[in-house]
C-alpha positions in Angstrom: -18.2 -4.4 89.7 -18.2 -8.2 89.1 -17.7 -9.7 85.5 -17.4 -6.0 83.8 -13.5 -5.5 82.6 -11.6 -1.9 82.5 -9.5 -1.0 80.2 -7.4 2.2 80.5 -5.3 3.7 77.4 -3.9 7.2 77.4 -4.7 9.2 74.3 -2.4 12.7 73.4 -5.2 15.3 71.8 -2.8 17.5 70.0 -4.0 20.5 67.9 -6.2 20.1 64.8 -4.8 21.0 61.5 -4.8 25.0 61.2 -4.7 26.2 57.7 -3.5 29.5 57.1 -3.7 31.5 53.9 -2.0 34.1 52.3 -2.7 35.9 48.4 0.7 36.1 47.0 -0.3 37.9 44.0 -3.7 38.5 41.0 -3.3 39.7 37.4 -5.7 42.5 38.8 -6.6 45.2 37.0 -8.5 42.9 34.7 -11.3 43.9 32.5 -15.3 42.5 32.4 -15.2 38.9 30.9 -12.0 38.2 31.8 -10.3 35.9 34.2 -8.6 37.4 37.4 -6.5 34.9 38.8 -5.5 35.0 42.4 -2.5 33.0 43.7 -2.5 31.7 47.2 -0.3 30.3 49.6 -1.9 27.6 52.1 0.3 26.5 55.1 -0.8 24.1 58.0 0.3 25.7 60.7 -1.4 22.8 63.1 0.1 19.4 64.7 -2.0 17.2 62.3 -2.8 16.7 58.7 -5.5 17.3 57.1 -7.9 18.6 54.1 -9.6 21.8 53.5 -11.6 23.6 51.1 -10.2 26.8 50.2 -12.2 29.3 48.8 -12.3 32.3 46.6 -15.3 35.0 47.1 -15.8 38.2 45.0 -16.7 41.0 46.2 -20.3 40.1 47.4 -18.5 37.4 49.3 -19.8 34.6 46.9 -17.7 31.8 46.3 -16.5 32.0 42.9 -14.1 29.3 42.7 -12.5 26.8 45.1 -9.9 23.5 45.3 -9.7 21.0 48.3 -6.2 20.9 49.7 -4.8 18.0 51.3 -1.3 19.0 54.1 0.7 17.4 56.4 1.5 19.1 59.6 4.0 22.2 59.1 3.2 22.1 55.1 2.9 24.6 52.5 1.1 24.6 49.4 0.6 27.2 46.6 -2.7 27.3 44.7 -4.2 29.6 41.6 -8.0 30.2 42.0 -9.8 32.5 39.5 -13.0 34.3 39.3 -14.2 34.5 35.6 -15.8 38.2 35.8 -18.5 38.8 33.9 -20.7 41.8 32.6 -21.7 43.8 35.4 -18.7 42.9 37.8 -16.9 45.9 37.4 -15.9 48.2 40.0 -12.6 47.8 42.9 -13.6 46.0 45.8 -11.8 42.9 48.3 -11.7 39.5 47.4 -11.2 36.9 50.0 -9.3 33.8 50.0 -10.8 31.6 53.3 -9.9 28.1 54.5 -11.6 27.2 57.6 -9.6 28.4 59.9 -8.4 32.1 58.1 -9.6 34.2 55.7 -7.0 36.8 53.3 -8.5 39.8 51.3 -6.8 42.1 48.9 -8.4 45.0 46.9 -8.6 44.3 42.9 -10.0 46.5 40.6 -12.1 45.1 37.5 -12.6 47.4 34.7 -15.5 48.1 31.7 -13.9 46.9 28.8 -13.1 50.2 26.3 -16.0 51.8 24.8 -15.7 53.9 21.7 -18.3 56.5 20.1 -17.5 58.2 16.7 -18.5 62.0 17.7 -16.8 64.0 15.0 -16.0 63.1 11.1 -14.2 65.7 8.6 -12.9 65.1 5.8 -11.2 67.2 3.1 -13.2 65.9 0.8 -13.8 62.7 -1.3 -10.7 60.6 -1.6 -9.3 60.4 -5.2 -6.3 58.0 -5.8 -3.2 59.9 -6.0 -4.5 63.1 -4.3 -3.9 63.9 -0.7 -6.8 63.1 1.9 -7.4 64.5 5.0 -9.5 62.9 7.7 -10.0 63.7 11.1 -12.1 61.2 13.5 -13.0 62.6 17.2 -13.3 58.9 19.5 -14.7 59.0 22.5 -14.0 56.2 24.9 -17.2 55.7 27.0 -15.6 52.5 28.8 -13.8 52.1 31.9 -10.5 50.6 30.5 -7.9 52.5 28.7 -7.4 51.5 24.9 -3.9 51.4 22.6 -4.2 50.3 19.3 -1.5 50.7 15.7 -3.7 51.8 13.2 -3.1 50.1 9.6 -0.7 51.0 7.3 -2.6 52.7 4.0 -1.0 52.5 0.3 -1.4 55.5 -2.0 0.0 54.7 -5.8 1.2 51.6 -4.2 3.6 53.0 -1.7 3.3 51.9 1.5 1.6 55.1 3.9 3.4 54.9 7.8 1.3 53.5 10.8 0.6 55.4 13.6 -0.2 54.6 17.3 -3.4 55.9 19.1 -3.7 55.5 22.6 -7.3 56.7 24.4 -7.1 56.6 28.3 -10.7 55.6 29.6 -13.6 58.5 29.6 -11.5 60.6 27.4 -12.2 61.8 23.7 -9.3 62.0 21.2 -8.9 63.7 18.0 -7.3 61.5 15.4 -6.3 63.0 12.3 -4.6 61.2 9.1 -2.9 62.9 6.2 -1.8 61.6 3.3 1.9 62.1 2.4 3.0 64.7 0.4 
C-alpha cells in the first residue's frame, strides 16, 4: 500500500503474576467476640510482578478481612488477616485465604464463651466471725468454652484463708465446696 508505513516489533508475552497462598498458622480455638488471627504466606510464583488482593472468608465464605499485596516475580510475603467473631459465630468450620489465582482453607473452631448457672447453694449455716463456715456451690457451665479461675483468698480473725483453683470444662456442672480452717 502507498503512503501507509509498517512497523514490526517483537513482543515476549511471558506468564502473569501467579500468587499462591498458604495459612502458616491461627490462634484458633478462639472464643465469640474474639479475634482469630490467621497468618498467611503469599508467594508469586509467576514471571511478572504484580498486586493482589488477598482475602480472608469465614465460614459462609464472606470476606471478613483483606490487604492488597504488591510482589515481584519469585517473591514471598507473610501477612496476618483476622476475623473479629462475633455473637453467633460459633461452631468449627474452614476458613479460606484466596488471592486470585489460589485459595487455602484450614478448619478452626470458635467457641461460646463460658456460661455459668448457680444450681445448688448449702451452707452450714449463717457465717459468724471466728466460727467455721461451710459452703458448697454446684456451677454449671452452660457455655461452649472451658473455664479456670483462682478463687480469692478469704481472712478469718485476720489470718489470711488459702486460695483454691476451680477449673469447669464446658457443659459440665462442678461441686465447689469451701471450709473454713480449723
Amino acid at each position: 500500500v502507498r503512503g501507509v508505513e509498517t512497523t514490526t516489533e517483537t513482543i515476549t508475552i511471558g506468564d502473569a503474576p501467579l500468587f499462591d497462598v498458604n495459612i502458616t498458622d491461627t490462634n484458633a480455638p478462639v472464643e465469640e467476640g474474639q479475634g482469630l488471627i490467621v497468618t498467611t504466606e503469599i508467594s508469586n510464583t509467576g514471571d511478572r510482578a504484580g498486586t493482589q488482593e488477598i482475602e480472608l472468608q469465614d465460614f459462609d465464605g464472606t470476606v471478613v478481612d483483606s490487604t492488597n499485596v504488591s510482589l515481584d516475580a519469585g517473591d514471598s510475603q507473610t501477612e496476618t488477616l483476622t476475623w473479629q467473631t462475633s455473637t453467633g459465630d460459633a461452631g468449627t468450620g474452614d476458613i479460606t485465604v484466596a488471592s486470585d489465582d489460589d485459595t487455602a482453607t484450614e478448619s478452626v473452631t470458635i467457641n461460646q464463651p463460658a456460661e455459668f448457672n448457680i444450681t445448688a447453694l448449702e451452707t452450714s449455716g449463717v457465717g459468724t466471725a471466728g466460727e467455721d463456715f461451710t459452703a458448697n456451690v454446684t456451677v454449671e457451665n452452660d457455655g461452649g468454652a472451658s473455664w479456670s479461675r483462682l478463687i480469692a483468698n478469704g481472712y478469718r480473725d485476720e489470718e489470711r484463708m488459702p486460695a483454691f483453683a476451680v477449673d469447669i470444662r464446658a457443659r459440665i456442672a462442678a461441686m465447689i465446696t469451701a471450709t473454713t480452717p480449723n
